[in-house]
N, C-alpha and C positions, 0 to 999 in steps of 0.2 A: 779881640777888642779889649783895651784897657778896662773901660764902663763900657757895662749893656743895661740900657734902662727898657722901661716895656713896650716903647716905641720899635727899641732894634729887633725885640724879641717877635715882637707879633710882624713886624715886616720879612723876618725869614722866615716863619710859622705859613707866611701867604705866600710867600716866593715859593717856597715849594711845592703848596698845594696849586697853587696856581698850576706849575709844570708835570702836575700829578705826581709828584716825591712824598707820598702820602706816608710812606712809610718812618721818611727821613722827620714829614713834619712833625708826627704823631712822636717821634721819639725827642725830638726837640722842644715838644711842650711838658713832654717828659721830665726833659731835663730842669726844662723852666721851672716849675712845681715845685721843684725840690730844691734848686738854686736860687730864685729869687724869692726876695720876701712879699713882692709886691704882688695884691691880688689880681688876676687874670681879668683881661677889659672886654668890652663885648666883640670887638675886631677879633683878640686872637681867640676868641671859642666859636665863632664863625667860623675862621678857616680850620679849626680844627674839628670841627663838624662833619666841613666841607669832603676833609682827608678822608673821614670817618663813610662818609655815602661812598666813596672813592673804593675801602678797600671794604666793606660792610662790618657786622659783628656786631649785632644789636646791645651785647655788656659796654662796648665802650662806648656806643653814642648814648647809654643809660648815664653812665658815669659823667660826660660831658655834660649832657643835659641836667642832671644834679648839681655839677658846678654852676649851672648858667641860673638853677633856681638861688641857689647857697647866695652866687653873687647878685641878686636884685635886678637880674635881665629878664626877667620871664615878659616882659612888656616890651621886650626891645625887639621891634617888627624885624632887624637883619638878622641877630641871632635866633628868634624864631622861624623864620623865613625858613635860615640852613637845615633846622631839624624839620619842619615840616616836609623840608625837599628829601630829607633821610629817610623817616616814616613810611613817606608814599611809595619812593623808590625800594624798600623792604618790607614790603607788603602789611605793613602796620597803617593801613588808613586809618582807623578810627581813632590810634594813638596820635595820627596827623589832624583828624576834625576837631579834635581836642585842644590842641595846640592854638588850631585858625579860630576857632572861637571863642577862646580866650583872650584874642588879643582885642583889646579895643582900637591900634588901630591898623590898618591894610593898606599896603602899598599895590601896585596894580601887578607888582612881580610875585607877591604873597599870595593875590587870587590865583595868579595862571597860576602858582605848584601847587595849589591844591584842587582847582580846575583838571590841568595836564593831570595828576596823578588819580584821580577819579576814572579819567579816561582812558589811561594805560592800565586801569586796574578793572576795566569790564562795566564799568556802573559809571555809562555816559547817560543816562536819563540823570544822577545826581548831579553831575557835570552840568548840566542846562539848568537845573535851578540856582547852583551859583553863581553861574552867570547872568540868570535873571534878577539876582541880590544884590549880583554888582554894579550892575543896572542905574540901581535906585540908589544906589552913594554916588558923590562924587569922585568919581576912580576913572581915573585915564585910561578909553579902550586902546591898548595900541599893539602892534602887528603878532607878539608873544601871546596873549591872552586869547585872541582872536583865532590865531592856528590851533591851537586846544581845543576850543571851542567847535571852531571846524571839522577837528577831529571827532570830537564826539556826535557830531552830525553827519559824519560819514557812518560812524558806525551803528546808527540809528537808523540810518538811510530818510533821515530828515529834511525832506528838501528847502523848504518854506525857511526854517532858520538858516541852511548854508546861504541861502540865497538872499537874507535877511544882512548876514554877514558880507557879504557879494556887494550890496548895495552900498552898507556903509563903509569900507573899504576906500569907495571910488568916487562915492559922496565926502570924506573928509581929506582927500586924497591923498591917504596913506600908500607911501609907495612898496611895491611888493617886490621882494626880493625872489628868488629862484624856487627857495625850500613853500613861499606859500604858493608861489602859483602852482606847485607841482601837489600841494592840499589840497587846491581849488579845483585840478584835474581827477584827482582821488575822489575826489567828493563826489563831482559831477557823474562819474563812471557808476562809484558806490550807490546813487539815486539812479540809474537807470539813462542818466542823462548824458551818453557820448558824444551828442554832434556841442554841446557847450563847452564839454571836455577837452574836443578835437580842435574847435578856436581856438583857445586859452593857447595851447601847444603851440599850435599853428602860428600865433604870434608872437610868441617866444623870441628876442634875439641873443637870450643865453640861454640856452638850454644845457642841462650836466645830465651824468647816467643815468640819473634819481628821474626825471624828466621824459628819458625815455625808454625804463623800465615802469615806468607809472603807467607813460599810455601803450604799451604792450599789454603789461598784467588787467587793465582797465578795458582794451576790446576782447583779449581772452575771455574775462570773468561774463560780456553781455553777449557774448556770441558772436562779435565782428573778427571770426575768427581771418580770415584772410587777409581782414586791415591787420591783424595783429601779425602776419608773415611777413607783409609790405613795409612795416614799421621797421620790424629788426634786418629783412633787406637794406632799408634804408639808410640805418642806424652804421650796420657795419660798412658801405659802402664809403660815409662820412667819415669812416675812421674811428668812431664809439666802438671801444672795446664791450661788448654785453657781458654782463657778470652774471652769476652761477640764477637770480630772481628772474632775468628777463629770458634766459636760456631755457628755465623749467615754464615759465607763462607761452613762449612761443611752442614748446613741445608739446603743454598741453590744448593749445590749439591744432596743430599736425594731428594728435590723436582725436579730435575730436570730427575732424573736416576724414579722418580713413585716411591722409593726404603721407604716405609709406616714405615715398621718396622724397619728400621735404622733408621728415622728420629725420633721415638719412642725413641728409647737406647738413641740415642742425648739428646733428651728431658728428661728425666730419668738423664742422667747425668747432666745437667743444673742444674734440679735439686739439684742433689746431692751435689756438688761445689757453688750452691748457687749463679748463674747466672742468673737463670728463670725469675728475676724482669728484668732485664734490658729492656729496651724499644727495641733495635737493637733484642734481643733475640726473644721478645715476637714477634715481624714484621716477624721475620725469621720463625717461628714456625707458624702463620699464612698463611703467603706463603707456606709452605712446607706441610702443613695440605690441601691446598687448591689445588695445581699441585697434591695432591695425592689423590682428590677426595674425604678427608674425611675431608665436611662441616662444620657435627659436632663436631668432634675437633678442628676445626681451631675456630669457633661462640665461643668453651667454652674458649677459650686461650683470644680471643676477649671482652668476657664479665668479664673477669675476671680483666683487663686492672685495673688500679688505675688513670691514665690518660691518655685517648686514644687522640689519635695523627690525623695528618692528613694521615702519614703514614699508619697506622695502619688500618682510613678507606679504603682509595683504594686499600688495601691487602685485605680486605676483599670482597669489591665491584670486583673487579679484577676476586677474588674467586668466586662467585657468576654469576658476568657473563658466564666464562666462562666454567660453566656444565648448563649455559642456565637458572640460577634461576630468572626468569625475574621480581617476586615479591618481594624474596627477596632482590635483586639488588637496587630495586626503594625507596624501605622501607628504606634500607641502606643509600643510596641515601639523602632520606628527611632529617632523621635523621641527617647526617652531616652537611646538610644545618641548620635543625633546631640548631646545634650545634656553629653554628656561622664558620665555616669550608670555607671557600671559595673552590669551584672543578680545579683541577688542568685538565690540559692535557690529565695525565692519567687517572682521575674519567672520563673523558668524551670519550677516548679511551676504556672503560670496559666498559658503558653506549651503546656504537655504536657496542659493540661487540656481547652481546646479542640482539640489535634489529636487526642485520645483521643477524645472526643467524635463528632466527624466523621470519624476510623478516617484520618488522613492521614500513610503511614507515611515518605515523604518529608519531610516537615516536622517530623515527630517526631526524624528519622534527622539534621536538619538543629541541631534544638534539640539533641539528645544533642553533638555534633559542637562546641555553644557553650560546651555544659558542660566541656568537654574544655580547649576554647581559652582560657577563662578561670582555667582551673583551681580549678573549683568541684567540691568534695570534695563526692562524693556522700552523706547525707545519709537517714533514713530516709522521707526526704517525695518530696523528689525522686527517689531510686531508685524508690520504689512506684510514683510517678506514672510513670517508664520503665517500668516493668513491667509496667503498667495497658496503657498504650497499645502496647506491642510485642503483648502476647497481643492485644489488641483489632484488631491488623491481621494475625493468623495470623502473629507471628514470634514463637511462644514460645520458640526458641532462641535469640533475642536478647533474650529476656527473664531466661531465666535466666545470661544472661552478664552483667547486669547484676548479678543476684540475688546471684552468685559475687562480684562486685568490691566488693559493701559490705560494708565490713569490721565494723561493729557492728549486726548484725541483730534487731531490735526486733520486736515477734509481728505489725504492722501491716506488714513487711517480707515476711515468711513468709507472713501472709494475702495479700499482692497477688500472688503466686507462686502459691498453692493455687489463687486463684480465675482466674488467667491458664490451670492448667491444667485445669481445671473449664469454662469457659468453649468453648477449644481441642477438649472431649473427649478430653483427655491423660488418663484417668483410673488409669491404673496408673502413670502416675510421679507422679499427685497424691499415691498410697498410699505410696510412696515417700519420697515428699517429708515427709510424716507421718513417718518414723521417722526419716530425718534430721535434723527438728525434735525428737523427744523426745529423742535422741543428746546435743543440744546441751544437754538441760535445759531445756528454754525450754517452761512450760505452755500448753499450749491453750487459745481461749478458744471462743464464742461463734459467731464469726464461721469460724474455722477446722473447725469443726465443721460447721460449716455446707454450709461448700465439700466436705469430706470424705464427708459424706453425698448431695451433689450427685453426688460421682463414683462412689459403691456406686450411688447409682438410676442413672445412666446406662447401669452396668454390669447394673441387674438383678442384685446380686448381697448377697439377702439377708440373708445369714449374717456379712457385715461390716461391712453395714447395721444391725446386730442388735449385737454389740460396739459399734460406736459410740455406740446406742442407751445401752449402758449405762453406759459412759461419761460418758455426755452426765449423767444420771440420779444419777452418783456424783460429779460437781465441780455440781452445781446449774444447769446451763442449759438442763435439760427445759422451762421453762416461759418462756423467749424465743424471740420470737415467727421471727425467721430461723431459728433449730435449728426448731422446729415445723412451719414450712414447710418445708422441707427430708428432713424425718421423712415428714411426710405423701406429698410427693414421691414418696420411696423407697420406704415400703412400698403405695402404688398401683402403683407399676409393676414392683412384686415380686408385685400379685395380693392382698396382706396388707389388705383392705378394713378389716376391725376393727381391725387394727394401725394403721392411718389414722389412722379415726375416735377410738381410743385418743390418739394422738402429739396430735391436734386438741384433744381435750375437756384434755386434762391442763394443756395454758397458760392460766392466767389474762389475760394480756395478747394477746388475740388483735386483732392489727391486718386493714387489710384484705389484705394480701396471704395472712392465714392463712386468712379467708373464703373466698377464691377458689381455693386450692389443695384445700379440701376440697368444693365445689360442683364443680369441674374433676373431681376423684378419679371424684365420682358419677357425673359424665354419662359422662366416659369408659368405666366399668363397665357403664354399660346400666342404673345407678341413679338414672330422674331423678327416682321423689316423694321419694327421699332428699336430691337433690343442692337439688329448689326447696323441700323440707325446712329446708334450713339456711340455703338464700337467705330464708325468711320469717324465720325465726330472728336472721339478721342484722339484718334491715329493723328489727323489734319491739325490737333492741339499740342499737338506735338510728347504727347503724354504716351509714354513705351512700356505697351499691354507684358502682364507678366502671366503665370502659372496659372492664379483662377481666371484674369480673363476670360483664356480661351477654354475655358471648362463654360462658364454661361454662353460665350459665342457656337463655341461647337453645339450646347444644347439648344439654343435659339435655331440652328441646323435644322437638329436632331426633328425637333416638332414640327417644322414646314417640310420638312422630305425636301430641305435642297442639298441634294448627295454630291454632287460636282462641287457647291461652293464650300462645304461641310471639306469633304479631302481637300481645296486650296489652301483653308485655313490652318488644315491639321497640319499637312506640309511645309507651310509656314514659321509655325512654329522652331522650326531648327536653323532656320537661316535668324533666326531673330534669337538664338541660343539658349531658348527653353526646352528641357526634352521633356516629352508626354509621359504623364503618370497613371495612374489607373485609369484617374477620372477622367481621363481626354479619351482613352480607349473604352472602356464603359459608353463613353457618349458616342462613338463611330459605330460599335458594335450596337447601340441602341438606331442610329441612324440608317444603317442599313437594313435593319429589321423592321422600320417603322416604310421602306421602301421594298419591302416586301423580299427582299436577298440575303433570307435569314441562312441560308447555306455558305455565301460570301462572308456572311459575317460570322460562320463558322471557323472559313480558313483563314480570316483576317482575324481570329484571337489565335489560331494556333501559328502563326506567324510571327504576332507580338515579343520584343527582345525582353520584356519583363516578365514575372510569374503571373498570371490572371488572377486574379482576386475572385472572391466568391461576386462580388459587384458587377463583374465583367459576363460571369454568366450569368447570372439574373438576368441582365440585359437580352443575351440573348432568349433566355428561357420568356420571357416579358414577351418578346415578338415572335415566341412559337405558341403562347397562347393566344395573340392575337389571331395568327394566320393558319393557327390549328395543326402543328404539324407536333403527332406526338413522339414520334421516335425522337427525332433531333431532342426536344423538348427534353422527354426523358434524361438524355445525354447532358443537357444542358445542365440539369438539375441535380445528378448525380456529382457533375464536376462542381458547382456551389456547395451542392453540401459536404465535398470532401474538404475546402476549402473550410466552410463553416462550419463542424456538424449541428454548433446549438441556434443557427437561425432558423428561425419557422417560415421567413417569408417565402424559402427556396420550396417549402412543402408547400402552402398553401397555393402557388402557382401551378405547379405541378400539378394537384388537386383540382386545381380547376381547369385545365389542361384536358384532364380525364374526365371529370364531369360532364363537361362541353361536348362531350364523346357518348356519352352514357356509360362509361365504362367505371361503373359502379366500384364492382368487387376493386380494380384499382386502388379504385381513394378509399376502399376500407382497410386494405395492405398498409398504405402509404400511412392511413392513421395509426395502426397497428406498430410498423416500425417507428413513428413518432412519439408514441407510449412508450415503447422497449428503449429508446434512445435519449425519455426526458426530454423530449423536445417539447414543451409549452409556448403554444402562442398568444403572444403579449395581448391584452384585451382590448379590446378597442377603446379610442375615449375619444368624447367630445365635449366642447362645453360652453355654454351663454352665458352672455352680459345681461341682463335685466335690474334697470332702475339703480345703475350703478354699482351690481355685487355682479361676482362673476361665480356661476352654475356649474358645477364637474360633471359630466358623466359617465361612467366606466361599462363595461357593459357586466350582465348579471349583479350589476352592484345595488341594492336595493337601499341603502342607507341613507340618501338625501329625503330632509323631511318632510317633502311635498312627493315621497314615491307614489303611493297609491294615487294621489289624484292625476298626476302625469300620465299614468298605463292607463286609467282611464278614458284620459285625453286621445291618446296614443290609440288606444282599440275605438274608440269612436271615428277619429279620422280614415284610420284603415277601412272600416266597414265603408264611411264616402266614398273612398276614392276605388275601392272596389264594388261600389255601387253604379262608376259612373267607364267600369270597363277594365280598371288596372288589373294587368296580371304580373304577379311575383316572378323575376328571373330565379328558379333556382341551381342553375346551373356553373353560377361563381359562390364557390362552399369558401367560408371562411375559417373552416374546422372548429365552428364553436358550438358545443352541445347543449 
C-alpha cells in the first residue's frame, strides 16, 4: 500500500488474529512499532492480546499490557477484557481479579471471562459470588454468562442455582442453542438428576456428538449404566461416529455391569472407526478387561500400548490387585518404578489392596514405608486402605495411628476404623470411637451403624443394641440391607428371636446376605421349620441361595434330625453349582451323629472329595460323646488333632468322652499329653449388662472390683440350690484346675 495509516494497520493486526495467524499478527505489530510513528489505539492491542492468549508466553502479554498502561487504556473495558481473557486462560487469576477490579466499568462479556475463568480454574464457589455482583448492577444476563455460571453449578453439584438459572432462561426466553442445552444435561447428570437430564435430550431436534457423548458419560457417571449401552447403541445405529470420551464412558460402564462381551463389540468397534489408538480408549479397555476378570486381555491391550502412561500402569496394577495377582502386581509395580513412573495414591491404593487381601502384614508395613519415602500425603482412600489391612493382620494399633495422622477425616475414614475394630473384637473402643465421631460432628451413616451394632452383638449387650436400633429407625437406615444384617445379628445372640425376625421383615431391600443371617438366627435357636421356613420363602422370591445358605439350611437339618431332607439339600447344592465345603460336610457329618449313625458318618467323612478339616471331626467326635461310643470317639479325636495339634476343644471332648466312662486314668493321660504338647485351653468367659456398663468375666480371673462380693454371692446361691436337691454333673471336665 502506498499509505498505511493505523486504521490499515490494526485491520490486518485483526484479520489475522481473527484466523489464528497469531504469529504473523504479532510480527506485524512488530513491524508497526518500529515503522509507524503513530501511537498504537486500543483496537490494535486488543487483537494483539488476543494473538498473545493464542500462542501464550506470559513476557509478551507483560509487554503488551505495558503498552496498554503507557497508552492511557487501562480503563478501556475491550482492551482489558483481552487480558483478563489472557490471565485466566494462563493460570494467572489473581493478575486477572486485579484487572476486573479495577475497571470501573463491565460489560456483560468482562463478567463471563472472569466468571468462565474462575471456573475452568477449580474455584467455582468464587464463580457464584460474581455472579451474584453481577446480579446487583445492571449487566445484561445473557446465554455466555449464564453457561459459566452453569458450569460452575455443575461442578458444585449445586442444584437450586442450575435450576435458578433453568428458570430464568425460559422466563426471559432466551433461546438455547446446542452447546447450552448439552450444559443443562451436564448439570442435571452432575446433581444426581438424570430423568431431567434425559427430557432435555429427548427433545432435542439438533443434537451433535457433544449431546451424545454428555448423555452417555452422564448415565455412566449415576449408575444408568445400561441406558448408557442403549444410548451409544443408538447413537451409532443413527450414524453418530462416537469419539474416543463417549467410547471410554461406555466401557466404563461394560466394566462395571461384569458385561465381557459388550465391552468386546465396544472394542471391535473402536476398532472399526479407528479409535483403538487413542490413550483414553486403550485405559478404558484395560479397566474394563480388568472388572471383568479377563487379565489376559486387558496385559494384551497393555502390552501393545506405543507409550504407556502412568494411567495405564495403575489400570493395570489396579487390575491385578484386585483378583489378588500378588506377583503379578509387584512385577507391575517395579516396572513402573524401573520406568521412571513416580506411584501415585492409587498405585499404592491397589498395592494395599492385595496385601489386605492375603493379610500380608510385612508388605503392607513395606507399602506404608513408600508412602512415607515419596511423600504422598495420606489421603482418605489410601489411609482406609492402611487401616483395612493393619486391623486385617491384628495390628489395630497401627491402625489407628494411621487413623490419628489424617488430618481430613471423611465418614469412609471413620468407617474403616469402626470396622477394623469390629473385626479385631475391639468392641468397647468401637463404642468409643462412636462418640469420638459424633464429638467431631461428622453424621453416621449406614455402614457405621453397621459396624456399631456388630460390636453390641459380639458383646451380647442388648440394651445398646437397642439405642442404636432407634437410631438407626430415626435417620432412615432401618431398611438397608447391611443395618438389617447386622440387627438381626444382634438381637439373635441377645436371645431377642422376634426382635430378629422384626429387624428382617422391616427391609424392603433384602439381599442375600439378609436371607442367611435370618435362616442362620433359626437353626442356631433350635428353630429349624422356621429357619427352612424362610429358605422356601427365599427360593419362591426368586432370590438364588448361595455357599452359606446352605451351611445355616443344612444346620437347621442338623438340629431337628431330619436326615432325608438334610441329604435332598446337600445334593442340591450341585445342580444349583455350589460345591460343598467343609462347612456343608461338618454339618452332614453333625447330622448323622445327632441321628444316632455315627459310624455312617464315619464312612461319609472318609468318602468326602476334600481334605476333613479338624471341624469335620469334632463333629463326629461331638456325637460320639453324646451316644458314648469311645473307640470311634477316640479315632475321631486323634484325626482333629492331627489336623489341629494346638485346639483344645478336640481334647476337652475327648475328656469328657472318658469321664462319662469313669475312665479316669484316660483323661489324666490325655492332660498329661496336653501339658507335653502346650496345648492350653482358652478360659472361659462370660459377661453382663448392668445399669448400662457391660461386666467381663474370665474364669480364675479375680480382678473385677466387685470380686469378693460376687463369690460371695455365688457360694451362698450354691448352698440354696444344693439345699433344695441340686447335684453337680461331674462328669463333662472342662480341664480347668
Amino acid at each position: 500500500m502506498p499509505h498505511r495509516n493505523l486504521v490499515t494497520w490494526s485491520s490486518m493486526v485483526s484479520m489475522y488474529t481473527q484466523h489464528n495467524y497469531s504469529v504473523e499478527a504479532l510480527l506485524l505489530f512488530v513491524q508497526f512499532m518500529r515503522s509507524c510513528n503513530e501511537k498504537p489505539n486500543e483496537y490494535i492491542l486488543a487483537s494483539v492480546v488476543r494473538a498473545c492468549t493464542q500462542l501464550g508466553g506470559l513476557n509478551r502479554a507483560f509487554q503488551v499490557h505495558g503498552l496498554v498502561v503507557k497508552g492511557g487504556y487501562v480503563q478501556d473495558v475491550y482492551v482489558c477484557t483481552s487480558l483478563i481473557d489472557f490471565y485466566t486462560k494462563h493460570g494467572c487469576i489473581d493478575a486477572a481479579r486485579l484487572l476486573f477490579d479495577s475497571l470501573e466499568v463491565k460489560t456483560s462479556f468482562t463478567w463471563t471471562t472472569i466468571i468462565s475463568g474462575y471456573s475452568k480454574q477449580g474455584r467455582s464457589e468464587v464463580s457464584l459470588k460474581l455472579f451474584d455482583q453481577m446480579r446487583e448492577g445492571d449487566v445484561c444476563l445473557d446465554k455466555y454468562v449464564l453457561s459459566s455460571v452453569l458450569s460452575a453449578c455443575s461442578v458444585l453439584e449445586f442444584l437450586e442455582g442450575g435450576k435458578q438459572i433453568h428458570c430464568y432462561v425460559l422466563r426471559r426466553g432466551i433461546v438455547m442453542d446446542v452447546s447450552m442445552v448439552n450444559g443443562f444435561i451436564d448439570f442435571y447428570f452432575k446433581c444426581h438428576k438424570g430423568e431431567s437430564g434425559r427430557k432435555l435430550f429427548d427433545r432435542m431436534l439438533d443434537k451433535n456428538i457433544v449431546s451424545w457423548t454428555t448423555m452417555i458419560a452422564g448415565c455412566m457417571q449415576n449408575s444408568f449404566h445400561w441406558e448408557a449401552l442403549d444410548l451409544f447403541v443408538e447413537m451409532a445405529r443413527m450414524d453418530w461416529k462416537p469419539d474416543a470420551f463417549g467410547c471410554t464412558s461406555v466401557l466404563n460402564s461394560c466394566g462395571s455391569l461384569l458385561a465381557l462381551e459388550k465391552g468386546r463389540q465396544v472394542h471391535a468397534y473402536a476398532i472399526k472407526v479407528n479409535i483403538d489408538n487413542d490413550d483414553f480408549v486403550k485405559n478404558g479397555l484395560i479397566d474394563m478387561y480388568a472388572k471383568c476378570d479377563s487379565l489376559t486381555d486387558a496385559r494384551k491391550v497393555f502390552d501393545l500400548m506405543a507409550a504407556i502412561s502412568l494411567v495405564s500402569y495403575n489400570a493395570m496394577i489396579e487390575g491385578y490387585s484386585k483378583q489378588n495377582k500378588l506377583c503379578e502386581t509387584l512385577d507391575l509395580f517395579q516396572e513402573m518404578r524401573l520406568s521412571l513412573f513416580p506411584p501415585t495414591l492409587l498405585t499404592f491404593v491397589s498395592l494395599l489392596g492385595v496385601s489386605a487381601s492375603l493379610y500380608l502384614l510385612e508388605l503392607s508395613s513395606q507399602i506404608h514405608g513408600l508412602i512415607v519415602k515419596y511423600g504422598v500425603s495420606l489421603d482418605e482412600f489410601s489411609g482406609s486402605a492402611l487401616i483395612d489391612v493393619y486391623s486385617k493382620c491384628s495390628r489395630v494399633g497401627n491402625a489407628r495411628l494411621v487413623f490419628e495422622e489424617i488430618q481430613n477425616k471423611d465418614i469412609v475414614v471413620w468407617n474403616a476404623m469402626f470396622s477394623g475394630y469390629t473385626q479385631q473384637f475391639e468392641n468397647e473402643e468401637c463404642l468409643k470411637l462412636l462418640k469420638g465421631m459424633q464429638m467431631s460432628r461428622l453424621k453416621p451413616n449406614e455402614f457405621t451403624f453397621a459396624s456399631v451394632i456388630t460390636a453390641t452383638s459380639n458383646m451380647a449387650s442388648l440394651r445398646h443394641g437397642q439405642q442404636f436400633h432407634n437410631q438407626v429407625i430415626k435417620m432412615g437406615y432401618d431398611d438397608d440391607p447391611f443395618v438389617a444384617n447386622a440387627l438381626v445379628d444382634m438381637y439373635a445372640k441377645s436371645g431377642s428371636i422376634e426382635e430378629a425376625h422384626k429387624a428382617f421383615s422391616s427391609t424392603n431391600w433384602k439381599d442375600i446376605a439378609c436371607w442367611n443371617s435370618m435362616i442362620a438366627t433359626y437353626a442356631s435357636h433350635g428353630e429349624a421349620a422356621k429357619a427352612l421356613k424362610v429358605f422356601e420363602r427365599m427360593i419362591m422370591e426368586g432370590v438364588k441361595p448361595n455357599y452359606v445358605t446352605f451351611v445355616g439350611v443344612l444346620s437347621a437339618c442338623s438340629h431337628a434330625g431330619l436326615l432325608d431332607l438334610g441329604f435332598d439339600h446337600f445334593y442340591s447344592m450341585s445342580q444349583l453349582g455350589i460345591e460343598p465345603g467343609i462347612e456343608h460336610y461338618a454339618c452332614m457329618v453333625s447330622l448323622l451323629g445327632r441321628a444316632g449313625k455315627v459310624y455312617e458318618a464315619k464312612e461319609f467323612i472318609e468318602m468326602m472329595p476334600i481334605k476333613p478339616a479338624a471341624v469335620v471331626w469334632r463333629s463326629l467326635l461331638s456325637a460320639c460323646r453324646v451316644s458314648g461310643h469311645v473307640e470311634l470317639g477316640t479315632y475321631a479325636a486323634e484325626m482333629a488333632i492331627s489336623c489341629n495339634p494346638a485346639d483344645s476343644g478336640s481334647y476337652v471332648l475327648l475328656s469328657n468322652i472318658f469321664a462319662s466312662k469313669g475312665m479316669w486314668g484316660n483323661v489324666r493321660r490325655l492332660r498329661e499329653k496336653m501339658d507335653i504338647s502346650g496345648v492350653v485351653k482358652e478360659p472361659g468367659c462370660s459377661w453382663i449388662e448392668v445399669t448400662n456398663e457391660i461386666h467381663k468375666f474370665i474364669a480364675k480371673d479375680t480382678s473385677h472390683r466387685d470380686s469378693t462380693l460376687i463369690s460371695s454371692v455365688l457360694d451362698n446361691l450354691l448352698l440354696q440350690i444344693k439345699g433344695i436337691g441340686y447335684v453337680a454333673n461331674t462328669n463333662a471336665l472342662l480341664l480347668d484346675d
